[in-house]
N, CA, C and O of each residue as an XYZ file, in Angstrom:
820
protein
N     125.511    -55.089    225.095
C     126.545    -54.069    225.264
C     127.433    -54.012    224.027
O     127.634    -55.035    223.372
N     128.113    -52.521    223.602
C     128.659    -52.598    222.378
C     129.823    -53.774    222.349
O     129.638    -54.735    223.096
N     130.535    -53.760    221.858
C     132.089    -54.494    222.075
C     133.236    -53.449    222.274
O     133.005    -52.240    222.248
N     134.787    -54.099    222.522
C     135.371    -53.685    223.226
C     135.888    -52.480    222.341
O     136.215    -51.342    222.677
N     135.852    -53.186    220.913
C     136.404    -51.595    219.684
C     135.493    -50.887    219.609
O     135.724    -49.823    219.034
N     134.475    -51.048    219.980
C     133.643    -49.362    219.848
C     133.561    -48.558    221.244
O     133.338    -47.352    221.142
N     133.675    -48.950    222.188
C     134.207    -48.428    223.346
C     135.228    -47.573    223.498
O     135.260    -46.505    224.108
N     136.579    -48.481    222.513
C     138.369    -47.417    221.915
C     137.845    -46.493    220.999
O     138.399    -45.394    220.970
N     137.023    -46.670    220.343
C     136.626    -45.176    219.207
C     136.992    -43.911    220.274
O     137.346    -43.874    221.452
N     136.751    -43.019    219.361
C     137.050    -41.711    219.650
C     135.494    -41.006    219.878
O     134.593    -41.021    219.038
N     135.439    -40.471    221.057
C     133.918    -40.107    221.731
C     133.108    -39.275    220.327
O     131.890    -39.370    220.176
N     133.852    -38.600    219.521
C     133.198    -38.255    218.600
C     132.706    -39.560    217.644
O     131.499    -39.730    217.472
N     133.351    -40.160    217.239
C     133.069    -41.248    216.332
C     132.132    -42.244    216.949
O     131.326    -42.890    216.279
N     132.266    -42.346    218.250
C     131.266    -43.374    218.883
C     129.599    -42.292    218.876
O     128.523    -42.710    218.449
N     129.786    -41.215    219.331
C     128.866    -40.278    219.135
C     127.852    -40.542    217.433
O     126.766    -40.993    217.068
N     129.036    -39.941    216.873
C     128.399    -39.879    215.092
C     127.499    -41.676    215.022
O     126.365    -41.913    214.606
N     128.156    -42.300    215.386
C     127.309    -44.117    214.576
C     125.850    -43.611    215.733
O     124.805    -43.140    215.284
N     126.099    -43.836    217.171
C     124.894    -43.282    218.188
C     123.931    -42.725    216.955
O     123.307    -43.271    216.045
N     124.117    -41.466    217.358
C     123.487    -40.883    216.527
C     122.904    -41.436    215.144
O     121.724    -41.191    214.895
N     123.597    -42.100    214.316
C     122.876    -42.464    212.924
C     121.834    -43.854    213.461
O     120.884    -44.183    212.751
N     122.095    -44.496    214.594
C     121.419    -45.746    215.253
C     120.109    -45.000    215.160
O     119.218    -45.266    214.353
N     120.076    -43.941    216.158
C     119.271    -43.464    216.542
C     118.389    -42.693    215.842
O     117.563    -42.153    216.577
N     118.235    -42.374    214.301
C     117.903    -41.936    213.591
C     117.029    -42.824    212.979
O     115.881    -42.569    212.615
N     117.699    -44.011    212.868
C     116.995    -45.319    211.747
C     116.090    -45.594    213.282
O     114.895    -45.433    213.033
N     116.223    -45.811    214.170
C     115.316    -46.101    215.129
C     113.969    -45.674    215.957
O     112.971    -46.239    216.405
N     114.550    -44.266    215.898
C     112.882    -43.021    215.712
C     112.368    -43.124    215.042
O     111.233    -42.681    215.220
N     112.591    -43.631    213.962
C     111.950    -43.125    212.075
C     110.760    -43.738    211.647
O     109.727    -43.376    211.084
N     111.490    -45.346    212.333
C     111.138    -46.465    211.574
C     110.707    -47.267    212.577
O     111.109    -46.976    213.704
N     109.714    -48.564    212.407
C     109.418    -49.256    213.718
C     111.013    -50.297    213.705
O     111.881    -50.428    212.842
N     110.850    -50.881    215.059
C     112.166    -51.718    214.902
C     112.604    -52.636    214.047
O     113.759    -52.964    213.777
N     111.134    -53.193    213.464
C     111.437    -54.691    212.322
C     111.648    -54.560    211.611
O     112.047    -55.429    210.836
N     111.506    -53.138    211.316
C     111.588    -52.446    209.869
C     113.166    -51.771    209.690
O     113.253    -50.976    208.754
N     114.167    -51.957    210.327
C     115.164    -51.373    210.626
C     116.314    -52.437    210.695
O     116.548    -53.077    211.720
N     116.974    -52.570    209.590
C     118.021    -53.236    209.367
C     119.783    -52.964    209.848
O     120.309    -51.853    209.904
N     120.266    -53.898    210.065
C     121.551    -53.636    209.756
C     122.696    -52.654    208.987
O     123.648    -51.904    209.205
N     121.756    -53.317    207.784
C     122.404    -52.102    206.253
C     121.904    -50.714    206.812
O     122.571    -49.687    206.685
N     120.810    -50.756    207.372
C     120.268    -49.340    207.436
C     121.158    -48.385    208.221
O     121.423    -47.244    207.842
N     121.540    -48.871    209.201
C     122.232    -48.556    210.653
C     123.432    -48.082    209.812
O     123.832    -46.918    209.807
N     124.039    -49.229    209.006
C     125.383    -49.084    208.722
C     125.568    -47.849    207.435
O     126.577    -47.144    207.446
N     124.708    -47.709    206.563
C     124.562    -46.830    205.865
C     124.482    -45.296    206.661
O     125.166    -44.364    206.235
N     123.625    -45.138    207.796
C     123.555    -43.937    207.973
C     124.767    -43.262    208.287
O     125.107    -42.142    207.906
N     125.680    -44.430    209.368
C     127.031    -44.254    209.994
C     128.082    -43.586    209.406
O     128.932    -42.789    209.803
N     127.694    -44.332    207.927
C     129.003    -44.674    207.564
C     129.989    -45.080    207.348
O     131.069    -44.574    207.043
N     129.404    -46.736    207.613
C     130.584    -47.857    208.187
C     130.042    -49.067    207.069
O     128.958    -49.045    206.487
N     131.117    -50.130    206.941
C     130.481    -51.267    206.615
C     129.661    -52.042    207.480
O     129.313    -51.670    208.600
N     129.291    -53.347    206.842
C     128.230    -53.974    207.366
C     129.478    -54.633    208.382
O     129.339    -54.873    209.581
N     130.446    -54.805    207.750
C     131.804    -55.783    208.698
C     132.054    -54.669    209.573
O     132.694    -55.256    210.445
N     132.005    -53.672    209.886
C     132.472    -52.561    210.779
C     131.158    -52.582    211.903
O     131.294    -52.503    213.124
N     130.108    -52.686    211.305
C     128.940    -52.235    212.338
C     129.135    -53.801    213.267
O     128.667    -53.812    214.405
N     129.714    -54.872    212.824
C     129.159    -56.241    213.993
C     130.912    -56.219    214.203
O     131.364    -57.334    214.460
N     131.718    -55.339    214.142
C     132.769    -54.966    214.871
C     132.707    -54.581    215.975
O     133.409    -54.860    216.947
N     131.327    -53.505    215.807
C     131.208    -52.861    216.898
C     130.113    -53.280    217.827
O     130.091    -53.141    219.050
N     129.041    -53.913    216.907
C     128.059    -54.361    217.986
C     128.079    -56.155    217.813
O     128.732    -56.850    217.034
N     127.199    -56.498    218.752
C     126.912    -58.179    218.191
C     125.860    -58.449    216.944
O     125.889    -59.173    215.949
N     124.958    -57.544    217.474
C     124.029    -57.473    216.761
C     122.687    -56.028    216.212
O     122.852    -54.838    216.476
N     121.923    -56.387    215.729
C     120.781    -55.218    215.923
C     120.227    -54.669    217.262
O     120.304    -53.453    217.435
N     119.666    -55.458    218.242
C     119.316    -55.571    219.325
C     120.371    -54.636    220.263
O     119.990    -53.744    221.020
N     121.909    -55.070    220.029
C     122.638    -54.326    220.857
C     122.828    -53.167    220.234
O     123.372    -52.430    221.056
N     122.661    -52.545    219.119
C     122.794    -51.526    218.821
C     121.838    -50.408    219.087
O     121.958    -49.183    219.048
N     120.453    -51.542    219.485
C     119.010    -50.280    219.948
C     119.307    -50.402    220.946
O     119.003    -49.283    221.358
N     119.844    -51.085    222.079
C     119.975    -50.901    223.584
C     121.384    -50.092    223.686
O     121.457    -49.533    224.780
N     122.205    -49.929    223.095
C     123.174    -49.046    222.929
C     122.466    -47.263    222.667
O     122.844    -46.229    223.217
N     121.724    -47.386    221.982
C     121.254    -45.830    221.549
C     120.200    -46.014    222.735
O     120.883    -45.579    223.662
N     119.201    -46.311    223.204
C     118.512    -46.594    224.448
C     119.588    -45.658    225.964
O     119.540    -44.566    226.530
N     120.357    -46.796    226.039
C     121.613    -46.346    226.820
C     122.032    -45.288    226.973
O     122.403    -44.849    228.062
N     122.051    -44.621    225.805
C     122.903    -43.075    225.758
C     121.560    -42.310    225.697
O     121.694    -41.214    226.240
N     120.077    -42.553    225.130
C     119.251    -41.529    225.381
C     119.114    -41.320    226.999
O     118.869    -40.218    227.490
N     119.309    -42.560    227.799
C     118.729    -42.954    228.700
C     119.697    -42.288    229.903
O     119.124    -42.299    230.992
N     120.857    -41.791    229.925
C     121.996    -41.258    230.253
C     121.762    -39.795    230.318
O     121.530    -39.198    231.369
N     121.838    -39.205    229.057
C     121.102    -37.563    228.836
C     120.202    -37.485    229.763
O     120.444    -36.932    230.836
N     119.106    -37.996    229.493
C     117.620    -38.271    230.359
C     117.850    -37.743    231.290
O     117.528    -36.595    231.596
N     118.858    -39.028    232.297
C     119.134    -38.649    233.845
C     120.252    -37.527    233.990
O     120.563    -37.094    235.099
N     120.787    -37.118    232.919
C     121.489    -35.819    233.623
C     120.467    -35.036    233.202
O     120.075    -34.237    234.052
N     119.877    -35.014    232.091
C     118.919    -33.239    232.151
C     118.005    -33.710    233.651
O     118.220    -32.895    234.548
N     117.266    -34.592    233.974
C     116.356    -34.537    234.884
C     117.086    -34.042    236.147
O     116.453    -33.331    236.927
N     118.433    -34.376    236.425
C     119.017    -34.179    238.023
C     119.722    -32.980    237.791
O     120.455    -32.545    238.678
N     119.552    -32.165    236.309
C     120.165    -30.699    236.375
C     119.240    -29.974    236.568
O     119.565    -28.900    237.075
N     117.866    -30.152    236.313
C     116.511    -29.843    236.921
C     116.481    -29.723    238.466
O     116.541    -28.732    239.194
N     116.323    -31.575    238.843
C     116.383    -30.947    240.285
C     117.382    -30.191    240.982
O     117.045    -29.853    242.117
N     118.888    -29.722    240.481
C     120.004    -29.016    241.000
C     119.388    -27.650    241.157
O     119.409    -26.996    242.200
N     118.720    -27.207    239.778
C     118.299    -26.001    240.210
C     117.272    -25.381    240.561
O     117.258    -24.223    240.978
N     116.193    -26.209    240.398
C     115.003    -25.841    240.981
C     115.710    -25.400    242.515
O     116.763    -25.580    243.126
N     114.206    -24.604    242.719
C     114.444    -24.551    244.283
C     113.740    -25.300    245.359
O     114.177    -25.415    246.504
N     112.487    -25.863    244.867
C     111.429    -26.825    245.668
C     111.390    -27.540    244.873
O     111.885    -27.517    243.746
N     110.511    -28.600    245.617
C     109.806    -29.714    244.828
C     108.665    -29.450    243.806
O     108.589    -30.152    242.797
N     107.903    -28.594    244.014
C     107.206    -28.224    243.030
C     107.535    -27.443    241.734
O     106.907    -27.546    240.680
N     108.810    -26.499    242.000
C     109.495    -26.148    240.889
C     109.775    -27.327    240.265
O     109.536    -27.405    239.059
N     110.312    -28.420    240.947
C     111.274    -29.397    240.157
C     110.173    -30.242    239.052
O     110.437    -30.429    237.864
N     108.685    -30.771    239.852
C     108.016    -31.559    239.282
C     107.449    -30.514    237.824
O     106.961    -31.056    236.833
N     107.616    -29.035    237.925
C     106.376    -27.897    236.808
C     108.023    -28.124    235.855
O     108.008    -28.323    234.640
N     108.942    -28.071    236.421
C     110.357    -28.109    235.553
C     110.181    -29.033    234.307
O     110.208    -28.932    233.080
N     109.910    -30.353    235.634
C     110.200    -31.372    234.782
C     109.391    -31.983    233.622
O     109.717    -32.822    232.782
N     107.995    -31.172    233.866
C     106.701    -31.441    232.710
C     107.077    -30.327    231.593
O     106.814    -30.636    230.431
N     107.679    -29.035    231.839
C     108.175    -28.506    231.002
C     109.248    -28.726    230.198
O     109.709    -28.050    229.278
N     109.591    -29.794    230.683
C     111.147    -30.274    230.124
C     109.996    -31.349    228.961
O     109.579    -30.916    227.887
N     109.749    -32.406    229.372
C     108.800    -33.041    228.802
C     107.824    -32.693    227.288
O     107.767    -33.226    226.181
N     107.162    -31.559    227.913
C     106.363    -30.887    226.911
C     106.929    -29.952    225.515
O     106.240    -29.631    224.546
N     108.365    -29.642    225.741
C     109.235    -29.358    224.922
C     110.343    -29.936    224.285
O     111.277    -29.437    223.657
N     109.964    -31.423    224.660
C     111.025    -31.991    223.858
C     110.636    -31.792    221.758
O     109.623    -31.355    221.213
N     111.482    -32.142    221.352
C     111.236    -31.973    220.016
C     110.968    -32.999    219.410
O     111.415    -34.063    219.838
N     110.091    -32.962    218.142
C     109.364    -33.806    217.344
C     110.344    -35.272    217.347
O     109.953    -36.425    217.528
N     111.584    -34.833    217.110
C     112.509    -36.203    217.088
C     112.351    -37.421    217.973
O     112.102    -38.608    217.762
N     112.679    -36.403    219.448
C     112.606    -37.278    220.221
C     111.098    -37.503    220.953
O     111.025    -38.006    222.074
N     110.475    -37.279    220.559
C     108.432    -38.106    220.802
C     108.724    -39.054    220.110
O     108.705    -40.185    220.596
N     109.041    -38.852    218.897
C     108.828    -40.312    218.154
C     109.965    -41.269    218.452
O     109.668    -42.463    218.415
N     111.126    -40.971    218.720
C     111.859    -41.655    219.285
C     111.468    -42.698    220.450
O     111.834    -43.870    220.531
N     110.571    -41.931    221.397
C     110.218    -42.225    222.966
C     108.813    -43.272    222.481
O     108.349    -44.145    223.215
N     108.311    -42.951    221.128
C     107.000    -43.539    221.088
C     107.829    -45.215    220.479
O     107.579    -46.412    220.620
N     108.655    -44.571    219.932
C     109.473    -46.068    219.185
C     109.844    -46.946    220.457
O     109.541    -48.139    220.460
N     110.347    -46.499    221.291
C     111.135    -47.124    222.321
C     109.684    -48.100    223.477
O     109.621    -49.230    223.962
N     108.676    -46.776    223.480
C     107.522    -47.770    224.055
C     106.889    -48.667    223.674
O     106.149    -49.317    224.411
N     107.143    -49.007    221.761
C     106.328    -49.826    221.695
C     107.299    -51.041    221.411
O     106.627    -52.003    221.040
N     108.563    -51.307    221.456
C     109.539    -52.297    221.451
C     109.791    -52.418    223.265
O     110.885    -52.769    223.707
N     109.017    -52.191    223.870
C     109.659    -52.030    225.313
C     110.090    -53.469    225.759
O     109.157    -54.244    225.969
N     111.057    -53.831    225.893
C     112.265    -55.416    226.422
C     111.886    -55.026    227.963
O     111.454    -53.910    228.252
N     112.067    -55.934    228.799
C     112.212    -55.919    230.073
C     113.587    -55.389    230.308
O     113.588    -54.749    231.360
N     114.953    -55.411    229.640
C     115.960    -54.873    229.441
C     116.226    -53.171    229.603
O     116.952    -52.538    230.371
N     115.229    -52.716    228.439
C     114.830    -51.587    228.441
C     113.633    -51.009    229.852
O     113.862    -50.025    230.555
N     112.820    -51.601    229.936
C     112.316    -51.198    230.978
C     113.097    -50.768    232.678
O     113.012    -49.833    233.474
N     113.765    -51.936    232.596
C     114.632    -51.364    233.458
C     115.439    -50.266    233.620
O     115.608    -49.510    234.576
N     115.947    -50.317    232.423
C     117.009    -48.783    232.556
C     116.218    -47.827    232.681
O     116.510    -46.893    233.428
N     114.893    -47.856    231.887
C     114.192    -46.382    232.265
C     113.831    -46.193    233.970
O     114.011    -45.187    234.656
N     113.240    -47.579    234.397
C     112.832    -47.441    235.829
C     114.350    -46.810    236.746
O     114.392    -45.835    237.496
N     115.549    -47.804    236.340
C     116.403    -46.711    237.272
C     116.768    -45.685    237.021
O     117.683    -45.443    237.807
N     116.587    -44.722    236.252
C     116.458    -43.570    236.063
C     115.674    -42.888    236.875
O     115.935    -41.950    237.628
N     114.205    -43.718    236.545
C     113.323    -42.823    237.750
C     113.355    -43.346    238.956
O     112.380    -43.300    239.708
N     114.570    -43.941    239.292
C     114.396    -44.445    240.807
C     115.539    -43.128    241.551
O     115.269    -42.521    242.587
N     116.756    -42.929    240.755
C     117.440    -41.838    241.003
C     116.869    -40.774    241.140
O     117.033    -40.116    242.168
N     115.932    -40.291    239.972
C     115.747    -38.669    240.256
C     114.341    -38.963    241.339
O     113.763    -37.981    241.805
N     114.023    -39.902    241.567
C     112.780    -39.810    242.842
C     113.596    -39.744    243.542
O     113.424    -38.683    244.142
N     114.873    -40.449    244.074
C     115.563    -40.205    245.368
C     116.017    -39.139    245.734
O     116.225    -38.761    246.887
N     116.278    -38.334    244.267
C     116.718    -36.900    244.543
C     115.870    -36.055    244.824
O     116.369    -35.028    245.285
N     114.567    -36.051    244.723
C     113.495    -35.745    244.850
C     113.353    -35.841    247.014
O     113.421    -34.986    247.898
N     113.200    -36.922    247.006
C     113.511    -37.810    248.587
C     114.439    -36.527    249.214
O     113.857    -35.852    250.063
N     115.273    -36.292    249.007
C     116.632    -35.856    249.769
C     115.680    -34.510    249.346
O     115.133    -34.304    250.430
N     115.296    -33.752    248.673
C     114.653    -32.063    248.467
C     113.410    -32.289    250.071
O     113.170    -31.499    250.985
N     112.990    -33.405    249.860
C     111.440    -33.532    250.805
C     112.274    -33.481    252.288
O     111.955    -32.776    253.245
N     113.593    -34.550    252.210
C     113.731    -34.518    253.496
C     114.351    -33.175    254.016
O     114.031    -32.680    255.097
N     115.341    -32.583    253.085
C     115.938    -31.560    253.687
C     114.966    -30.312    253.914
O     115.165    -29.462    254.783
N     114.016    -30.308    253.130
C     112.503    -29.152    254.001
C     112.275    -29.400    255.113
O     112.067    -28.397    255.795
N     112.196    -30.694    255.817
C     112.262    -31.141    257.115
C     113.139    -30.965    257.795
O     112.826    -30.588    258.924
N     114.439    -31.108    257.544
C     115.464    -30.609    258.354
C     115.596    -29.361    258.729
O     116.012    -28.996    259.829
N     115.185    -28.536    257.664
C     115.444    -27.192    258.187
C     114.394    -26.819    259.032
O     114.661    -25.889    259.793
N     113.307    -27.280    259.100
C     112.457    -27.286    260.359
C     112.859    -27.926    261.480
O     112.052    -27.912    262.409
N     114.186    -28.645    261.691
C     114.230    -28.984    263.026
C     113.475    -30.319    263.095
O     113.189    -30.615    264.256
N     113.079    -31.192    262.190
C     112.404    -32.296    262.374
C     113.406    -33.606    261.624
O     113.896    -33.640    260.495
N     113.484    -34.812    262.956
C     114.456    -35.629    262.259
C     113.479    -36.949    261.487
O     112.351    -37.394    261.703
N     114.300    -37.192    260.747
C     113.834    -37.699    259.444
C     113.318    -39.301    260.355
O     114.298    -40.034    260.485
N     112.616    -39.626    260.682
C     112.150    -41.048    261.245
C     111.777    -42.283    259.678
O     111.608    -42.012    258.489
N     111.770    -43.482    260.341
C     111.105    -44.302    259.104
C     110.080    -44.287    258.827
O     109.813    -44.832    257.756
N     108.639    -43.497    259.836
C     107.752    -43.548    259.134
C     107.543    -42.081    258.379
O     106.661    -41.842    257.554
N     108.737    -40.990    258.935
C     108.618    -39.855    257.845
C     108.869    -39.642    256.542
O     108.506    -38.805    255.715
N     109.925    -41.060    256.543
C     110.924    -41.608    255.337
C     109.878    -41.679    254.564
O     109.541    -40.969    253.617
N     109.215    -42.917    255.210
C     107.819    -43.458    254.410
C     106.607    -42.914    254.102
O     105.804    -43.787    253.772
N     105.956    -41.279    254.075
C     105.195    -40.410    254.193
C     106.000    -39.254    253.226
O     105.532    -38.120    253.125
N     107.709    -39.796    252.273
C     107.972    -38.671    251.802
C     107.772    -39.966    251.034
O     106.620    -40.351    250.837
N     108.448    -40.425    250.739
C     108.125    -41.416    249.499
C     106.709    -41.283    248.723
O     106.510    -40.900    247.570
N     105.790    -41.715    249.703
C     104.088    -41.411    249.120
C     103.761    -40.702    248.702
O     102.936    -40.705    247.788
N     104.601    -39.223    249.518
C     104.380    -37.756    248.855
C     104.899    -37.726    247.350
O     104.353    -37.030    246.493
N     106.308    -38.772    247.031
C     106.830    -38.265    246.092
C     106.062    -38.942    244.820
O     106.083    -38.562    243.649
N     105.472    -39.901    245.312
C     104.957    -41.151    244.267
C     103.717    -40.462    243.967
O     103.085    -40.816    242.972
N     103.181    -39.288    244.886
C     101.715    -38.725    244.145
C     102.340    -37.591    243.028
O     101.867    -37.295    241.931
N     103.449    -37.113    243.629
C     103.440    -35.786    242.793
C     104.086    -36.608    241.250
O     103.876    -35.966    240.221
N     104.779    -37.862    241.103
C     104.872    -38.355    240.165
C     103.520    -38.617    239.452
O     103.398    -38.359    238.255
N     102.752    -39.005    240.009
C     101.445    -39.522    239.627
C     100.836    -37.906    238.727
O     100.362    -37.929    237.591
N     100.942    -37.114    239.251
C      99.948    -35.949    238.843
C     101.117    -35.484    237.690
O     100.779    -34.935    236.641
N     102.365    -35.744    237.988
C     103.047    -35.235    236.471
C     102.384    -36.027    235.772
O     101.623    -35.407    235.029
N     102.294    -37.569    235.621
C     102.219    -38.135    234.248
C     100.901    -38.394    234.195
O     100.544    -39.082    233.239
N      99.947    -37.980    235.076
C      98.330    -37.563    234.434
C      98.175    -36.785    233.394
O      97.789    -36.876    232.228
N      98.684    -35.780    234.315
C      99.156    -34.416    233.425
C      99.393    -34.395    232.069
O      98.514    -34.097    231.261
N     100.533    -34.692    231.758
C     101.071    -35.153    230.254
C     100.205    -36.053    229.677
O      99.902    -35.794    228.512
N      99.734    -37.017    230.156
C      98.957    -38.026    229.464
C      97.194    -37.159    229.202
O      96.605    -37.124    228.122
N      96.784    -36.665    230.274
C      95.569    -36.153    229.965
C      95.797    -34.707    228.602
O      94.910    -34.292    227.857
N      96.717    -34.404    228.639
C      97.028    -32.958    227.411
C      97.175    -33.590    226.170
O      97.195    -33.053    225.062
N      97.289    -34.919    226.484
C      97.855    -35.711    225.360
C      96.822    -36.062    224.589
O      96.846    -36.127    223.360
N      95.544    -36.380    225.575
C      94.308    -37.177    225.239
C      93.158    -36.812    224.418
O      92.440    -37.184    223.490
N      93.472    -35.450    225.656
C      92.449    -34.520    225.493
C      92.473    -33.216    224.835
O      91.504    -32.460    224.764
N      93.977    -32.933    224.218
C      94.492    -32.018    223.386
C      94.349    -30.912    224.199
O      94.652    -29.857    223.643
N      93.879    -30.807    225.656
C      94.306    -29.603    226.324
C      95.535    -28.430    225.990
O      96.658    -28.568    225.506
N      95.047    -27.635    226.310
C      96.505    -26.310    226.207
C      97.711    -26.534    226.881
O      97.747    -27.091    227.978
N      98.687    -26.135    226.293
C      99.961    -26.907    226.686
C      99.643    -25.761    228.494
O      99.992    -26.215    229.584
N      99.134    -24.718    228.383
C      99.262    -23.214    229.244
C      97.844    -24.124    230.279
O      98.287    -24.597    231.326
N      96.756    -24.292    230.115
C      96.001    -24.807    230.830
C      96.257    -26.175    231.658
O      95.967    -26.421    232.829
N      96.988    -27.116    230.534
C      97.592    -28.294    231.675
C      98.914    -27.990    232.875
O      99.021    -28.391    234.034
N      99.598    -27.331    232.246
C     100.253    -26.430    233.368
C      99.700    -26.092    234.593
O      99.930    -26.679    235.650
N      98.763    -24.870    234.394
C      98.053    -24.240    235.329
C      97.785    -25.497    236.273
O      98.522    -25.697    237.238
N      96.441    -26.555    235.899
C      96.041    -27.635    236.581
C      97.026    -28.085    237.295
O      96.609    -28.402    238.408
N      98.121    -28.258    237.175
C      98.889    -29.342    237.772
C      99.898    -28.245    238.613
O     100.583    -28.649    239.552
N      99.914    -27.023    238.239
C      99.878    -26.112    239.131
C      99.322    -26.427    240.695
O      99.868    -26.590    241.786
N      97.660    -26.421    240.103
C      96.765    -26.255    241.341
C      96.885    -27.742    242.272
O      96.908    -27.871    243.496
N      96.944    -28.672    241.308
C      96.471    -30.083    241.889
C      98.347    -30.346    243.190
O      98.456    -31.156    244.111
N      99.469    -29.296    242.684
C     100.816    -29.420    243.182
C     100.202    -28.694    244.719
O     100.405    -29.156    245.842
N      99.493    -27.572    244.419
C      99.830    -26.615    246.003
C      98.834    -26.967    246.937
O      98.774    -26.457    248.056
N      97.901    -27.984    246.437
C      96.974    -28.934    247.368
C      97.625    -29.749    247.904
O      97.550    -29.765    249.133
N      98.497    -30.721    247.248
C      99.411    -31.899    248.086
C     100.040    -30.958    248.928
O      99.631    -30.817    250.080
N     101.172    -30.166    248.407
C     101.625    -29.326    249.244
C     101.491    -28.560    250.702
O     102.078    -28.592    251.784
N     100.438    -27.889    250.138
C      99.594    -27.464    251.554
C      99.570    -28.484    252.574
O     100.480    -28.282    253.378
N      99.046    -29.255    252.784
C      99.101    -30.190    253.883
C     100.490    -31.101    253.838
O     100.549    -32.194    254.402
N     101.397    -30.629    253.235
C     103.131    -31.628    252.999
C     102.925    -31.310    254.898
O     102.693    -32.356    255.504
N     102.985    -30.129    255.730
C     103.825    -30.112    257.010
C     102.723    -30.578    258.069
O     103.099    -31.226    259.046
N     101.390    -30.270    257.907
C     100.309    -30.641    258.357
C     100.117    -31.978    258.805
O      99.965    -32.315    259.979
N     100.134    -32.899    257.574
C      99.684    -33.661    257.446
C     101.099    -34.617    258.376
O     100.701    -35.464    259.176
N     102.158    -34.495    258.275
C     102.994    -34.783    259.704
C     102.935    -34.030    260.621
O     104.113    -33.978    260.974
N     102.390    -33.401    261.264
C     101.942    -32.620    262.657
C     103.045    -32.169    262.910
O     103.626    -32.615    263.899
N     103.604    -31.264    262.191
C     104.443    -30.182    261.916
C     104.260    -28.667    261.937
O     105.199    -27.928    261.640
């Protein structure tokens, strides 16, 4: 975690160093990414940058932190406005598939330094927007007049853990296989209104 004077900065100034962290850290693999480097992009001395952090380490879990923050608000401003679950999951591969060159390599940097530290923060991220996900599945049920039981609880969960599954096929197979950004769409289109179809069925609904 940073320390207590970079916390008192001024949200812009804590912003601007973020940002230059995060620059030397997309760019470059992590070993390759110094102190001086960090502190050069900032703008700070080398005595200013372990002012603010302890070390290197806290300064990539610091920029981690704040990508990791954005993340979960663009993903839960997604699910705010979608209107279904399937909007939310075609949203959220479109959100994905348009990120910019920066941040791929950023995300590719971050996977291949992955800390158990880091792993975590990403997992609760996706433990939130699945729950928000949870609450879209259950309230389709409610408005049918059907109360939410533990084994319905447990039959939205599964639901939600496939349609996760077919997003990150998805992305990963376009990835692989250099598919059309317009054709992997479509697919995961089709492979969405199959689960779907049987979502009320398949609880004898």
């Amino acid at each position: 975690m940073p320390t207590e004077h970079f916390l008192r900065l001024k949200n812009d100034r804590k912003n601007a160093i973020i940002k230059a962290a995060t620059r030397e850290f997309a760019t470059k693999d992590y070993a390759d990414v110094s102190v001086r480097d960090i502190a050069d992009q900032a703008g700070i001395s080398r005595g200013s940058f372990y002012l603010y952090f302890n070390d290197k380490e806290d300064a990539y879990l610091t920029t981690i932190n704040a990508y990791r923050q954005r993340l979960e608000q663009d993903l839960l401003n997604i699910y705010h406005k979608a209107k279904d679950v399937p909007s939310i999951v075609l949203d959220v591969f479109d959100y994905f598939t348009h990120l910019s060159a920066f941040e791929h390599s950023f995300l590719e940097k971050i996977n291949n330094n992955l800390s158990l530290e880091v792993q975590d923060a990403l997992i609760n991220t996706l433990k939130k927007f699945g729950q928000a996900i949870n609450e879209c599945l259950e309230q389709d049920l409610r408005d049918k007049g059907v109360e939410i039981t533990p084994t319905i609880s447990e039959q939205l969960s599964l639901r939600r853990d496939i349609m996760f599954s077919l997003l990150i096929s998805s992305l990963v197979e376009m990835a692989l296989t250099h598919m059309s950004l317009e054709k992997a769409r479509e697919n995961l289109q089709k492979k969405i209104d199959i689960v779907m179809s049987g979502f009320f069925t398949d609880l004898q609904i």
